[in-house]
N, C-alpha and C positions, 0 to 999 in steps of 0.2 A: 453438245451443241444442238437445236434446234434448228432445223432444215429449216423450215417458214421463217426466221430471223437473218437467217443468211443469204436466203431469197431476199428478202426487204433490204438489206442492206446493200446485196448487189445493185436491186433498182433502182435503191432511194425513195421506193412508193409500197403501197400496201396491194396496188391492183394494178393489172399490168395488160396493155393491150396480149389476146391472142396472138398476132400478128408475130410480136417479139419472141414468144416463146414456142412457138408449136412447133417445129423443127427440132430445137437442141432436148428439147424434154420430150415428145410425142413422135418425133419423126415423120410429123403431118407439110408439107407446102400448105401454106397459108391459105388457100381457093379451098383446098382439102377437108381443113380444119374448121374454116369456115361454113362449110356445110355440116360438118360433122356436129357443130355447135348448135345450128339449128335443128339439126334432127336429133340433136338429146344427146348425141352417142360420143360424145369426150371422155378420159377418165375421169375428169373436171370439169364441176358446174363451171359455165360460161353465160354470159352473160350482157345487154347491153342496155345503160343507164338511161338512154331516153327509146321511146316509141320510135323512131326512126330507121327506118333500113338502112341508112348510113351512117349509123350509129358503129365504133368497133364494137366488137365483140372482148370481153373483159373477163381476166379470171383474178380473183383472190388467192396472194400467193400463199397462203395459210392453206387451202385446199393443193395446191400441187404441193406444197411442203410433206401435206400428212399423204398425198398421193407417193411423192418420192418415198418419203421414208416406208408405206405400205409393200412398195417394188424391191427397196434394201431387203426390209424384212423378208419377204420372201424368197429373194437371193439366197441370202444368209441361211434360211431354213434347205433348200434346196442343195446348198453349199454340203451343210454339214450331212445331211443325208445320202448326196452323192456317193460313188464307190468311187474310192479314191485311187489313181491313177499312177503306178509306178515308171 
């Protein structure tokens, strides 16, 4: 399965305010995130569709999909490498 398609399908959209996800994915409060967005430093381009400062801030969920799957993957490497724990 395809993380980014299962995102989309959750939303029903392909771009999803910041707002809605920065907590359950980033562990960011919204104020947080939002700044974090303007200073560049997301794990995820972020982004907002008009010049406006009251524009939200917007991420493509193709970018947290290959972000998620990036976090798995490295789980999973870290996983197998671990000493494992009797």
């Amino acid at each position: 399965m395809n993380t980014a398609f299962l995102l989309m399908a959750q939303f029903n959209k392909a771009v999803v305010p910041l707002d809605l996800i920065c907590q359950e994915y980033f562990g960011l409060l919204p104020s947080t995130a939002k700044h974090q967005a303007k200073a560049g430093s997301l794990p995820v381009p972020a982004y907002r569709a008009t010049q406006s400062n009251k524009a939200p801030w917007l991420v493509n969920l193709s970018d947290l999909g290959k972000y998620l799957d990036d976090c798995r993957d490295k789980a999973k490497k870290d996983h197998i490498h671990s000493p494992k724990s009797a």
